[in-house]
C-alpha positions as CSV (number, residue, x, y, z in Angstrom):
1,X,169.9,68.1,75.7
2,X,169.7,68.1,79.5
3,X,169.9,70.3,81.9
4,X,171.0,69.4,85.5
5,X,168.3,70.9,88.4
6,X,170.4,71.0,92.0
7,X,169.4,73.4,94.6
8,X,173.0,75.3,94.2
9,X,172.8,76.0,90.5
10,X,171.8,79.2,89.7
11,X,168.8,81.0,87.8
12,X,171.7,82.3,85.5
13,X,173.4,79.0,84.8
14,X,169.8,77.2,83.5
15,X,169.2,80.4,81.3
16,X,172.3,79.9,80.1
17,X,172.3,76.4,78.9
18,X,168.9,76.3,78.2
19,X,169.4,79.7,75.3
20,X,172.5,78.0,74.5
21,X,170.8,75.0,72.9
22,X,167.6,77.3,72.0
23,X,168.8,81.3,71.3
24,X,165.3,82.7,70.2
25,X,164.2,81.3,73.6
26,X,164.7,82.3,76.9
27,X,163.3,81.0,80.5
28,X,162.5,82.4,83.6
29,X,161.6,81.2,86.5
30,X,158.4,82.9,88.9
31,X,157.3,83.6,92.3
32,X,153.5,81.9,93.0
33,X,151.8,85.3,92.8
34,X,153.8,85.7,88.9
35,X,152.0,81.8,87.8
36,X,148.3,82.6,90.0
37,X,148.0,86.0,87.5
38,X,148.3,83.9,84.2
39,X,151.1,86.5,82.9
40,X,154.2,87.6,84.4
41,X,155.5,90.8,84.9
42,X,159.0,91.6,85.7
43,X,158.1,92.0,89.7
44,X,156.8,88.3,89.1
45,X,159.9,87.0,87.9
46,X,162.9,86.3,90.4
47,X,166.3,87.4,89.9
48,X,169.3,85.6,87.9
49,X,171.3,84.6,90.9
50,X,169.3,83.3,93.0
51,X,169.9,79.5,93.8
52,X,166.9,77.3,92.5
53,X,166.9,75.8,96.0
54,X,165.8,79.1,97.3
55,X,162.9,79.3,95.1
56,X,161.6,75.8,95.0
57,X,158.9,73.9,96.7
58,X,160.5,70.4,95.4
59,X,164.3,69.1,96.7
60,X,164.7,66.5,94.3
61,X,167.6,66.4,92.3
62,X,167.6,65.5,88.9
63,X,167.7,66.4,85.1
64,X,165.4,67.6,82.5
65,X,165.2,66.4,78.9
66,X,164.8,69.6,76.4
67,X,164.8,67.5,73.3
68,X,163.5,69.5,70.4
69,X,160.1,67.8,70.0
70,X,159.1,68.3,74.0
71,X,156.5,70.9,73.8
72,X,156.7,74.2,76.0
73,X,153.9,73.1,77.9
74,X,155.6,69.8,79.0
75,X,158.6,71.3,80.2
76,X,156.9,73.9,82.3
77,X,155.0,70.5,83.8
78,X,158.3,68.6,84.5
79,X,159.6,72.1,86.0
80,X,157.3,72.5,88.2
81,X,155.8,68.6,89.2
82,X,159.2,67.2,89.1
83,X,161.6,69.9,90.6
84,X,158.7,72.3,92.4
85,X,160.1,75.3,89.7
86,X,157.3,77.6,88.4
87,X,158.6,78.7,84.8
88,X,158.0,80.7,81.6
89,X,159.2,80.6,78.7
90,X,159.3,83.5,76.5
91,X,160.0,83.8,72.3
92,X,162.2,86.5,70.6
93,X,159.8,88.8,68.9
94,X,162.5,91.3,66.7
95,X,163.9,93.3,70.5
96,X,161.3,91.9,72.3
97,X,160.3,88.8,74.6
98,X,156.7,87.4,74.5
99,X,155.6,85.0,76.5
100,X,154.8,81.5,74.7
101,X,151.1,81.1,76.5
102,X,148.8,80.8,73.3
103,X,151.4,78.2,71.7
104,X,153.0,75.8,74.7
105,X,151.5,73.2,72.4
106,X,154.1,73.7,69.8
107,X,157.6,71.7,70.0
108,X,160.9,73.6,71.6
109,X,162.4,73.3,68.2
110,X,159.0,75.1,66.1
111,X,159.2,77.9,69.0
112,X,162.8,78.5,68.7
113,X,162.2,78.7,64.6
114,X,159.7,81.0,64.7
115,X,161.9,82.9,67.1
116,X,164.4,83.0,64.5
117,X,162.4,83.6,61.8
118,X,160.9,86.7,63.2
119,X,163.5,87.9,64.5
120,X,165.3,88.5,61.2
121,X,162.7,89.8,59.8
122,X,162.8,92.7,61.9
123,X,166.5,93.1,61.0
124,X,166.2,93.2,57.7
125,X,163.6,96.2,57.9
């Protein structure tokens, strides 16, 4: 899967695509205060329609790979080296969203599992 970065796309059209391909995952994207803390907060996190070329350091035009095996970590480098985008992305936990910090090692795919996994678990109670 890619996913097209352009300074008029929206916040709203990457979430989109991006939990289209990966449900039990979702990304947002931060202001520099939201990344220099180390966790985000909502305040940290900018809204859904904003343009990405109001909130990036970087121009370039381009796409991102989200292949299943790309790690979180990877993809929040690429974000932000390659397109000047500071990111996070977060796992379905049952009703809730936690950020993917302690396991950016582990592969798109094996976060979007556990995601899945955990999530129905909590249904099922």
């Amino acid at each position: 899967m890619e996913i097209e970065i352009n300074d008029s796309r929206t916040i709203e059209e990457i979430q989109s695509e991006f939990s289209g391909e990966y449900p039990y995952l979702n990304i947002e994207f931060l202001t520099g205060l939201g990344k220099k803390k180390g966790v985000a907060s909502k305040s940290d996190l900018f809204p859904r329609q904003r343009k990405l070329g109001s909130i990036r350091d970087n121009h370039f035009d381009g796409s991102i790979s989200l292949g299943a095996e790309k790690t979180v970590r990877e993809v929040l480098d690429e974000l932000e080296n390659k397109f000047g985008l500071r990111a996070q992305i977060f796992r379905k936990f049952g009703s809730m969203w936690i950020e993917t910090g302690l396991t950016d090692h582990w592969s798109l795919s094996l976060q979007n599992s556990e995601g899945h996994e955990i999530s129905e678990t909590f249904i099922k109670k």
